[in-house]
C-alpha positions in Angstrom: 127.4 144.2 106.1 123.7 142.6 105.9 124.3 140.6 102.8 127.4 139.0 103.8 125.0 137.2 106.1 121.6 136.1 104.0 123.1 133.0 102.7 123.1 129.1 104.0 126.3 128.0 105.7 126.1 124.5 104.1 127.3 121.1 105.9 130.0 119.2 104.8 127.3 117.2 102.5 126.6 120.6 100.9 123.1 120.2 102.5 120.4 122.9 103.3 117.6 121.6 105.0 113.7 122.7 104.9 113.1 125.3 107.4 109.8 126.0 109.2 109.5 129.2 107.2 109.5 126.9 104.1 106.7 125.2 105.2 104.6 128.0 106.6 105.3 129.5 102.8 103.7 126.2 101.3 100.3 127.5 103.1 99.9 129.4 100.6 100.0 127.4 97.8 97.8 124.6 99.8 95.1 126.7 98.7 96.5 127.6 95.5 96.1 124.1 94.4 92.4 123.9 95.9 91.3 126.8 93.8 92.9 125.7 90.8 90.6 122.2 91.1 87.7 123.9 92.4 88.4 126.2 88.8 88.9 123.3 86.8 85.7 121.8 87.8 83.3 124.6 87.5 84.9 125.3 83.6 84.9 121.7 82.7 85.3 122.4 79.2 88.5 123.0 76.6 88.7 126.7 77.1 88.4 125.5 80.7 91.3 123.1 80.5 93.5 125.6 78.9 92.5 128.3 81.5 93.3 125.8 83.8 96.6 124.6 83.0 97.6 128.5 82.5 97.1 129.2 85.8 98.7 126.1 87.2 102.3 126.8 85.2 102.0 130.4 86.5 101.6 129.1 90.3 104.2 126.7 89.7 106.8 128.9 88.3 106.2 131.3 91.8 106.8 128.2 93.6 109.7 126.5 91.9 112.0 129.9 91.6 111.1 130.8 95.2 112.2 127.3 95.8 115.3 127.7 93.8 116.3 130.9 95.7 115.6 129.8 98.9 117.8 127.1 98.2 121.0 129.6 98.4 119.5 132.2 101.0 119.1 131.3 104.6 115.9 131.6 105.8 115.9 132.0 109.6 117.8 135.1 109.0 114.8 137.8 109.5 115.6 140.0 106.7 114.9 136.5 104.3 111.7 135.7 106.2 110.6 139.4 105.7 110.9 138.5 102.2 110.0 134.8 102.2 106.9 136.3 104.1 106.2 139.0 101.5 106.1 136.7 99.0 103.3 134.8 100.5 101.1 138.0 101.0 101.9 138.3 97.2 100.9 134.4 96.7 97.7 134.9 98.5 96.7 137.8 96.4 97.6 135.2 93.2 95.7 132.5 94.4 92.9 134.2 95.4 92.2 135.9 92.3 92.6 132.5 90.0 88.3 131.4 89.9 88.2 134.8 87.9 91.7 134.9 86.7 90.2 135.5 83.2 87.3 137.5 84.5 87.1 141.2 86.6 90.1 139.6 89.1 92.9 139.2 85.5 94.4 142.3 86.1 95.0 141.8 90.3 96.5 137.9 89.0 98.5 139.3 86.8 99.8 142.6 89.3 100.6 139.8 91.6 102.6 137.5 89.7 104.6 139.8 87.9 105.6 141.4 91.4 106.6 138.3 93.2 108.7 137.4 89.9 110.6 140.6 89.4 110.6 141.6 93.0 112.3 137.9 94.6 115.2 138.6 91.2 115.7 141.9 92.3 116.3 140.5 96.1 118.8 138.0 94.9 120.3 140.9 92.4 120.9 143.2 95.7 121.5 140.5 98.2 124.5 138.8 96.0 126.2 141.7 94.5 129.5 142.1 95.8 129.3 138.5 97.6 128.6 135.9 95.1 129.3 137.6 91.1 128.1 134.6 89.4 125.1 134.2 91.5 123.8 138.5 91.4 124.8 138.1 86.7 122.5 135.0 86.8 119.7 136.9 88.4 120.1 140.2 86.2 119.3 137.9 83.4 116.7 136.0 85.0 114.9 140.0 85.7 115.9 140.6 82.1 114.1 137.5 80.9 111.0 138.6 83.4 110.7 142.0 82.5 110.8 140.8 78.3 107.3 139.1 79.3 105.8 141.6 81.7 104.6 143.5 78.5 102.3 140.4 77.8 101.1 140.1 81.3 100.1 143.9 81.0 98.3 143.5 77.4 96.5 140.1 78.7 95.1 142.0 82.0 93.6 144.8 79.5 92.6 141.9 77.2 89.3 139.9 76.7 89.4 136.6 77.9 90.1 134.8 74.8 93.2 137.3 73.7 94.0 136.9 77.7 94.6 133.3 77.5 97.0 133.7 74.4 98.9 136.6 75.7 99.5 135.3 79.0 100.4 132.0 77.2 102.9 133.6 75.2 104.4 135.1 78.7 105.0 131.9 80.2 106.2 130.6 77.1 108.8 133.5 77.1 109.7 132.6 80.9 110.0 128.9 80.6 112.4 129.5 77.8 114.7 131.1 80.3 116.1 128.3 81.4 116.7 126.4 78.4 118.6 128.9 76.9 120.7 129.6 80.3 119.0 133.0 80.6 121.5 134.4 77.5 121.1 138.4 78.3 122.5 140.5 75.7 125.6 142.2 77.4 125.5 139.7 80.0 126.0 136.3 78.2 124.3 133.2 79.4 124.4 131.4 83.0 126.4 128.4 82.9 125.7 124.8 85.1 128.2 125.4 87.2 126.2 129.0 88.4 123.7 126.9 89.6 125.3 125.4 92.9 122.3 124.3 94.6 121.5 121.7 97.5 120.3 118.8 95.5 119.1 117.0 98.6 117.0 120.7 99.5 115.5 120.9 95.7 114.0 117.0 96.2 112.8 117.1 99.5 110.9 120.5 98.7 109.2 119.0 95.2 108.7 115.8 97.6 106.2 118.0 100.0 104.7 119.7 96.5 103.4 116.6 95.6 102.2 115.7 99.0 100.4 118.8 99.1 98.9 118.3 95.2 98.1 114.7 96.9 96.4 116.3 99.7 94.0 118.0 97.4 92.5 115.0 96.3 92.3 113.5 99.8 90.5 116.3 101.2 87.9 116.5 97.9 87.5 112.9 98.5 86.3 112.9 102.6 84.8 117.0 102.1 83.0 115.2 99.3 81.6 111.9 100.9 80.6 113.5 104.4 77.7 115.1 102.1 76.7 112.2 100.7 74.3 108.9 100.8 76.0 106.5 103.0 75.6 103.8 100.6 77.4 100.6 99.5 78.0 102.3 95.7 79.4 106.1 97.3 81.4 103.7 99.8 82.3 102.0 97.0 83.6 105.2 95.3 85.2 106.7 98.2 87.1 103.7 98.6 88.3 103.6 95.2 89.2 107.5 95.2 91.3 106.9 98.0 93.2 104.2 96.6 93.7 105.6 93.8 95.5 108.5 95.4 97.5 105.9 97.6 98.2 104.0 94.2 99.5 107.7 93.0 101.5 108.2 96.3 103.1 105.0 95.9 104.2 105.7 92.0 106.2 108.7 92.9 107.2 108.0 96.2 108.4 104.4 96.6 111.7 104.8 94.4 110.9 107.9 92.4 111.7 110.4 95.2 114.4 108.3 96.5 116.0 107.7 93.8 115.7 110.7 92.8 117.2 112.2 95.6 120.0 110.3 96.0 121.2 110.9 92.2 121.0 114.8 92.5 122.6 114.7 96.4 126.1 113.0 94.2 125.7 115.0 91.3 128.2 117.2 89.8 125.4 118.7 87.6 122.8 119.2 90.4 121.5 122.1 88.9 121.2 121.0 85.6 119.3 118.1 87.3 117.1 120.0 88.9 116.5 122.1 85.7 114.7 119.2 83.8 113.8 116.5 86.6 112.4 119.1 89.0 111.9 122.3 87.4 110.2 120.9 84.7 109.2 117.4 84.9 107.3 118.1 88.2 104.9 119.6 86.0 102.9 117.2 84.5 103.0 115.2 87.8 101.3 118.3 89.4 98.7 118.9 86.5 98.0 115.0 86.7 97.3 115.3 90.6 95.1 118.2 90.1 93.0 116.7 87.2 92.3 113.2 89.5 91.5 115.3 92.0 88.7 116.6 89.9 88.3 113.3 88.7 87.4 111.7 92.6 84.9 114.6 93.3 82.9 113.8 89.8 83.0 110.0 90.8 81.9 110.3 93.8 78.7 112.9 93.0 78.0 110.6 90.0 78.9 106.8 90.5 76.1 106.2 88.2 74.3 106.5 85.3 76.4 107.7 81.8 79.8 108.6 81.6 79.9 112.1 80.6 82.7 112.8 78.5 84.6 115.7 80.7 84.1 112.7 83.6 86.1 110.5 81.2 89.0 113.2 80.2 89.6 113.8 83.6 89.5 109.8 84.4 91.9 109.2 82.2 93.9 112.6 81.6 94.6 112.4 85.3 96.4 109.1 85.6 98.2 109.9 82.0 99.4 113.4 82.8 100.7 111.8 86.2 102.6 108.9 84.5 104.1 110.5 81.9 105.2 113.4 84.4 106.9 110.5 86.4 108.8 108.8 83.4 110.0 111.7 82.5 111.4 112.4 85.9 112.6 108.7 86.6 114.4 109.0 82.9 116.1 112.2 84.1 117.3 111.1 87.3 118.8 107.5 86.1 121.3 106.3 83.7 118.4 104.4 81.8 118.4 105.2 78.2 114.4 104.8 77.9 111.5 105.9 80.2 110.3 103.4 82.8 108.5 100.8 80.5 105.8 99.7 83.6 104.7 103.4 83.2 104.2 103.0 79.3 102.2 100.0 79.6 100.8 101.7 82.3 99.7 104.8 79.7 98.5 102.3 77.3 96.1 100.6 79.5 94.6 103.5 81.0 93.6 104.5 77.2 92.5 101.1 76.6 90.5 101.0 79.7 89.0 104.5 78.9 88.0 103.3 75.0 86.6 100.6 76.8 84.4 102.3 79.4 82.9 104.7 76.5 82.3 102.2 73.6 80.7 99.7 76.4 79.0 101.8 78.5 80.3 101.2 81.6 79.1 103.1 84.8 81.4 105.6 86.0 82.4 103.8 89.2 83.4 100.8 86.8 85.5 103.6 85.0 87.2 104.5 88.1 87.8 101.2 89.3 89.3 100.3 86.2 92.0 103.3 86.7 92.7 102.8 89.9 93.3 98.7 88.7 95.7 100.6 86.0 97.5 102.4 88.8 98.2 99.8 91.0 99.6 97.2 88.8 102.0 99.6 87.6 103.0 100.4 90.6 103.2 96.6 92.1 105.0 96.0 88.8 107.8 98.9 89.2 108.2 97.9 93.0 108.4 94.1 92.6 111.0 95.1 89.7 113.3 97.2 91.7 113.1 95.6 95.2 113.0 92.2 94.1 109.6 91.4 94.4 109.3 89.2 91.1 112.4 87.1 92.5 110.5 86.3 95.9 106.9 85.9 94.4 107.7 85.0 90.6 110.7 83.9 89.5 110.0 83.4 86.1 109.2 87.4 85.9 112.2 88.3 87.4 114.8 89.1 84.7 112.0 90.5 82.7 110.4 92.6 85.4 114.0 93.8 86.5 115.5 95.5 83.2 111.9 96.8 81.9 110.7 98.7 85.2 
């Protein structure tokens, strides 16, 4: 029988590693992520924010349940690539329709979405029934919980833009109450944690190259951006600082974030619940806030002078915020700690100060920037000299303070 043979075998770890297919799927939302910037910045603007962000939880919640199911099938059987592959045919359709998402292309965003949704639950429906019981319920209630907001994704396609952008809001509202509630079906119950018998090790490392490719986005705005440009000490001086910023941003999330991270989920009892709220959800901010800087270094670098424009200055600022409070919110969820990271709240604090500052003084932009990325680095260099001992080598008397406040 087919099915019997669509799953991972596991190692002794319980471990499923990232396959090239995977990858190759990712493509996809590479560019996802560039048109959702390029939007942002040509509808810089609230109703262009909330557009924005729209879009951004719909392209995430493709990505992270395609995630979660590829997690349990194998994908270098074909008949999972045929699908895996399917999918990205359907992701391309998404993403290219998002710069007129609430224009003439709504109704082709909306067709795609809903397809890839329903159509990957159905897959997992037919490909565990019979083989994994708990598995195929699960993902009758997660169609159930699909097809409750497809009515909404319908009415917002027919809609104007306005009524679009509170219909489909109300969809994804609908849908990222699913999990939450466990998916509770009437006639089928609710999922339980144990349902959710996932690779924890798979889940990190594939959030771990989501943010690298939400990173990437910024890197390439920044050098597409300054090959264009005046070759002058100020646009060197902004390139510089856009790409330190997004090494300042690597370094937050990556240098005992992901590790941690993946360690606690890898022991875990609870991986799935973990992966529920660290990854599933808490990924989100840390996606919107890498989106927004990326926005952010294009604007500093076309403008490192002259009057901070207010949009220049949400994105400044929104960027580095959205980003930090993604990452305590993800560093609470993954350690024992009974408050978020407190480097990252100072680090919040200071990035509103700075931007109070910047408007009510007048600073230039570049100062603007230059004053976030000083914000990002020092709480970065404070959470790594706190957990690898950096305050006991270079400052003793910081040490114990540094240490139980990271």
């Amino acid at each position: 029988m087919i099915r019997s043979n669509l799953f991972r075998v596991r190692d002794g770890h319980g471990h499923a590693p990232v396959t090239n297919i995977e990858l190759f799927f990712d493509l996809v939302f590479v560019f996802a992520i560039t048109q959702l910037s390029h939007a942002l910045l040509e509808h810089l603007g609230l109703a262009g924010a909330l557009q924005t962000l729209l879009l951004l939880f719909a392209v995430w919640w493709v990505w992270i349940y395609t995630t979660w199911v590829a997690n349990w099938l194998d994908p270098e059987r074909a008949h999972v690539r045929l699908m895996l592959i399917m999918l990205m045919l359907g992701g391309l359709v998404l993403s290219s329709a998002v710069p007129y998402a609430f224009g003439k292309t709504g109704w082709l965003f909306a067709a795609a979405y809903c397809s890839m949704q329903i159509g990957r639950s159905l897959y997992m429906v037919w490909a565990s029934w019979g083989i994994h019981h708990s598995r195929a319920r699960s993902f009758m209630r997660i169609t159930f919980w699909f097809l409750l907001s497809l009515p909404l994704w319908i009415a917002g396609a027919m809609s104007a833009p306005d009524h679009r952008l509170l219909l489909w809001g109300a969809a994804l509202l609908l849908e990222y109450m699913g999990p939450i509630f466990f998916y509770w079906t009437p006639g089928l119950g609710r999922s339980k944690g144990h349902d959710w018998d996932i690779s924890g090790a798979h889940m990190a490392e594939r959030c771990a190259l989501f943010v690298i490719i939400s990173l990437g986005e910024g890197v390439l705005i920044t050098g597409a951006t300054f090959a264009k440009l005046p070759q002058d000490g100020l646009h060197w001086a902004a390139f510089a600082t856009c790409f330190l910023g997004s090494a300042a941003l690597w370094w937050l999330y990556f240098d005992t974030g992901a590790v941690r991270g993946s360690e606690r989920i890898e022991a875990s009892e609870q991986a799935g619940l973990i992966a529920r709220n660290a990854y599933t959800y808490w990924h989100i901010p840390i996606i919107a806030g890498l989106v927004v800087s990326a926005v952010a270094d294009e604007m500093l670098l076309m403008h490192p002078y002259g009057h901070i424009e207010p949009a220049f200055l949400a994105v400044t600022v929104g960027g580095g915020l959205l980003f930090l409070i993604g990452n305590m919110g993800f560093k609470k969820s993954t350690n024992d700690r009974r408050l978020p990271p407190f480097s990252h709240m100072i680090g919040c604090a200071l990035l509103l100060a700075v931007g109070a500052a910047s408007w009510f003084l007048h600073w230039q932009p570049i100062a603007l920037g230059i004053g976030a990325f000083a914000v990002l680095a020092f709480t970065a260099i404070w959470e790594w000299g706190s957990y690898n001992g950096g305050w006991q080598r270079w400052a003793p008397w910081l040490g114990r303070f540094g240490s139980a406040n990271a």
